[in-house]
C-alpha positions in Angstrom: -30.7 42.6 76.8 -27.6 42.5 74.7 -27.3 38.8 75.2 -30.5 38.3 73.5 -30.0 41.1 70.5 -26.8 38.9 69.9 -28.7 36.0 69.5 -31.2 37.4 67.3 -28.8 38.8 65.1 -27.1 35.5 64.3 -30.1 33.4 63.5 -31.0 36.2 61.4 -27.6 36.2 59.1 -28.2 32.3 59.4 -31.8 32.3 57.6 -30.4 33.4 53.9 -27.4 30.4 54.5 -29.2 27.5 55.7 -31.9 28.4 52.8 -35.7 27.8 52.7 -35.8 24.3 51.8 -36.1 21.4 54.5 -34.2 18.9 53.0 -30.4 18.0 54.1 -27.5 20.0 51.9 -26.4 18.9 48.5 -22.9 17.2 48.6 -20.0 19.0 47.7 -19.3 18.2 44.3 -22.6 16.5 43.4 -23.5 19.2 40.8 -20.5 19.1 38.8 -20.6 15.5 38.7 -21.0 14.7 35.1 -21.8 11.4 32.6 -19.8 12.2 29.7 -20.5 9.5 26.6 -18.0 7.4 24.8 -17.2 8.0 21.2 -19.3 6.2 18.8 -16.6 3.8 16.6 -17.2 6.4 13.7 -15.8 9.2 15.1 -13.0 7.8 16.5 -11.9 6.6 13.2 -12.4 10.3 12.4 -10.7 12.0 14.7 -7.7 9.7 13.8 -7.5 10.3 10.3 -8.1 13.7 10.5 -4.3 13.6 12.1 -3.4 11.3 9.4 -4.2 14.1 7.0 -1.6 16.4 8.0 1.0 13.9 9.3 4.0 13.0 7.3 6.9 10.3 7.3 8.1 7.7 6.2 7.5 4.3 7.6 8.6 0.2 6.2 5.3 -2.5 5.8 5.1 -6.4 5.6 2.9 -6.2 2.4 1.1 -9.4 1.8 -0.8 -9.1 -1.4 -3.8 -12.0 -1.7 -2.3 -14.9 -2.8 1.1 -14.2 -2.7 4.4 -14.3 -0.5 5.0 -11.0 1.9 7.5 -8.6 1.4 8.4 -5.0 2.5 6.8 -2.1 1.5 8.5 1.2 1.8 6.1 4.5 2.0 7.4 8.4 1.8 5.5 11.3 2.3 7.2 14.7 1.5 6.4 17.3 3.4 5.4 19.1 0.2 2.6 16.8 -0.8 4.7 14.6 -2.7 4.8 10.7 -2.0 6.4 7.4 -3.0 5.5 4.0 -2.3 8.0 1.1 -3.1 6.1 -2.3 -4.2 8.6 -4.6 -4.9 7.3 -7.8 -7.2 4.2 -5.2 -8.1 3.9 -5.8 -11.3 3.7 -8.4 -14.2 2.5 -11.2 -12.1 5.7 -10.9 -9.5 8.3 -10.3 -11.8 8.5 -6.6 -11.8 9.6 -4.3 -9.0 7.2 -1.1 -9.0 7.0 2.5 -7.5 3.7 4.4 -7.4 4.9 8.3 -7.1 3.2 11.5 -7.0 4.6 15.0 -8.0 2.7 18.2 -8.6 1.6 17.3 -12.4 0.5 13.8 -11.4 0.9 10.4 -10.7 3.6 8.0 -12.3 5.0 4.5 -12.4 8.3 4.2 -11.9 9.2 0.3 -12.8 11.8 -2.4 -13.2 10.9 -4.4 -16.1 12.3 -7.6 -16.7 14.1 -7.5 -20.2 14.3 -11.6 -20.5 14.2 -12.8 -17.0 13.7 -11.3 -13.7 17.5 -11.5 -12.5 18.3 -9.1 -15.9 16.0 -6.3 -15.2 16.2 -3.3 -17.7 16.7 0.3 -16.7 14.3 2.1 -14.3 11.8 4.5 -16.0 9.0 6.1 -15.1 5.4 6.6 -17.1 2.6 9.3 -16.0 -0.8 7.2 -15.5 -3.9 8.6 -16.4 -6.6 10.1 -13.4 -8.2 7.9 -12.3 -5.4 5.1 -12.0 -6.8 2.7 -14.8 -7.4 -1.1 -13.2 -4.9 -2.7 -14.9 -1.8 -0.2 -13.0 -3.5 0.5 -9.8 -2.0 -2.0 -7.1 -4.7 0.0 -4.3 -2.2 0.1 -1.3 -1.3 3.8 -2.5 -4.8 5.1 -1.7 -4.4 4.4 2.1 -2.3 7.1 2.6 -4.1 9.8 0.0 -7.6 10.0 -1.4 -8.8 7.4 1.1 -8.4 9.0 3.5 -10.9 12.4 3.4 -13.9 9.8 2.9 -12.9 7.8 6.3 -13.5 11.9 8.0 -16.7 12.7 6.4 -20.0 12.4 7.5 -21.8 11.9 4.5 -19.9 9.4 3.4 -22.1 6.4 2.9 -20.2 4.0 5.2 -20.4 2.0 8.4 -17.4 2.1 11.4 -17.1 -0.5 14.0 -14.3 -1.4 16.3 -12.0 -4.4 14.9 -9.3 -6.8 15.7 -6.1 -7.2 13.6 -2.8 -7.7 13.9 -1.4 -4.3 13.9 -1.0 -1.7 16.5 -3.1 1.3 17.2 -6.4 1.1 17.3 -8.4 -0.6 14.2 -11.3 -0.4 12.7 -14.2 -2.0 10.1 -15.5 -0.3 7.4 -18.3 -1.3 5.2 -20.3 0.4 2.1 -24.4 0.7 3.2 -25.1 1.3 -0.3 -25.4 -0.6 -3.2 -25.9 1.8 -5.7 -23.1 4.2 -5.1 -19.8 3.2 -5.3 -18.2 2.9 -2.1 -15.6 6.2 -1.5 -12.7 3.5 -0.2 -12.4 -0.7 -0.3 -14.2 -1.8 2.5 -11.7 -3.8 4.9 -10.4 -2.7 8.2 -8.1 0.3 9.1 -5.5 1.4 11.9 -4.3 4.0 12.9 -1.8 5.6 16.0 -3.0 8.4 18.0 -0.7 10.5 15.9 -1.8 9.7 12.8 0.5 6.9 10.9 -1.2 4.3 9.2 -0.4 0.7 11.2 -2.4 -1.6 9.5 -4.5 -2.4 6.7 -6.8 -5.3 5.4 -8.2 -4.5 1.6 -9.3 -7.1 -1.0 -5.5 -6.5 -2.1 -3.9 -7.0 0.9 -2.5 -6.7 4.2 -0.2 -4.0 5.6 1.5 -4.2 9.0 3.8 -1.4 10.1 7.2 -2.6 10.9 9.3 -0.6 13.5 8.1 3.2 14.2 7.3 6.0 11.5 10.5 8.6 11.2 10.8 11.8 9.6 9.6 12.8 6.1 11.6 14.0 3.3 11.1 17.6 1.9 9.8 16.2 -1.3 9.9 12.8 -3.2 11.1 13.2 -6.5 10.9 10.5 -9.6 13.3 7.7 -9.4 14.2 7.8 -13.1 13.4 9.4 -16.4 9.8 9.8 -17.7 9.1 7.7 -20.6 6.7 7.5 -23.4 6.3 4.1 -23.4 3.4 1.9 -21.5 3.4 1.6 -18.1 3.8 -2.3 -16.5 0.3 -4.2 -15.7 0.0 -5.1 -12.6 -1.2 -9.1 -14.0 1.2 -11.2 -16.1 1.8 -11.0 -19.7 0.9 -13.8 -21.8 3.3 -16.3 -22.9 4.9 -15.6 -26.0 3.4 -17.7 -29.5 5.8 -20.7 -30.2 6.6 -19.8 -33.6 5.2 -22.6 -36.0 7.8 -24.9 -37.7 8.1 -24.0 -41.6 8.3 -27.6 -43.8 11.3 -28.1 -45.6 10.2 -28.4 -49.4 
């Protein structure tokens, strides 16, 4: 008899393993097997800014303003908040070497001007621009790495993302206004990023950026690279020729 008790007993613990239903055993593993969806083009862009916001250095472009030569573009960003971007032939139709810098009471100009030529440049000065930049001062390129950048992270923002070639590394991206009757929060164009957060390349109406080398370390803080002055600041566009004085007749 204790031969068949034995046998009993095991098909009895058996029953609550093998379970009630007919069918063969699931597959180990085949219920934590899971389909997990690629990032819409949006919010990758997102998710990159959002680390541009809180990433500081300093990093060298090839700036290639429309319509004109390239040259190299040098951006700071202090650690405090504080930033400086170096334009060199910014201003007065090429002739004019420019910095765009912001401190805690604003934004200035900080400019070369030619006093009769461009090889006898006067002394460096800086001027305090009103809020919003006013056209005529505002070369754009400064805005890719500060109030651009919040707009590219928001939902709201009336925009459209998609994937993009360019010639810059990181990963790059399209964006487009979709509405015609609110301005759009940045220029449309296209936008890369690294992983980490440095801008790598731009394409704006004013431009192209392309990061040379890597990003290094920020500065503490960016201060002004000369005296504040009173007088105007430089316009970005040339200035008109000078009246040729008309000759007087001799009595």
């Amino acid at each position: 008899m204790r031969p068949v008790r034995a046998l009993l007993a095991l098909c009895v613990l058996a029953v609550p393993l093998s379970g009630c239903s007919d069918g063969p055993p699931p597959k180990p593993g085949a219920a934590a097997t899971r389909t997990v969806a690629p990032q819409e083009p949006r919010a990758q862009l997102a998710g990159l800014v959002a680390a541009a916001l809180d990433h500081r250095y300093t990093a060298s472009y090839t700036y290639t303003p429309k319509g004109q030569p390239a040259r190299k573009m040098d951006v700071a960003l202090g650690v405090d908040g504080s930033w400086r971007i170096d334009i060199p032939n910014g201003a007065l139709g090429g002739t004019a070497n420019i910095s765009m810098v912001s401190v805690k009471d604003g934004v200035y100009q900080c400019g070369v001007a030619p006093v009769t030529a461009p090889a006898t440049p006067g002394p460096a000065t800086c001027v305090k621009l009103a809020a919003p930049v006013p056209g005529k001062y505002d070369v754009r390129v400064q805005h890719l790495f500060t109030d651009w950048l919040p707009p590219l992270t928001s939902r709201s923002a009336a925009l459209s993302v998609a994937v993009a070639k360019f010639e810059a590394p990181g990963s790059c991206y399209s964006v487009e206004s979709t509405s015609a009757s609110i301005a759009a929060p940045v220029d449309p164009g296209t936008y890369c990023f690294s992983p980490d957060g440095v801008l790598t390349g731009a394409r704006i109406a004013a431009g192209t950026l392309v990061l040379v080398g890597a990003a290094a370390a920020p500065p503490a803080s960016v201060p002004l690279p000369g005296p504040v002055s009173g007088g105007p600041a430089l316009q970005l566009a040339a200035l008109p020729p000078a009246p040729t004085p008309t000759p007087t007749k001799k009595p």
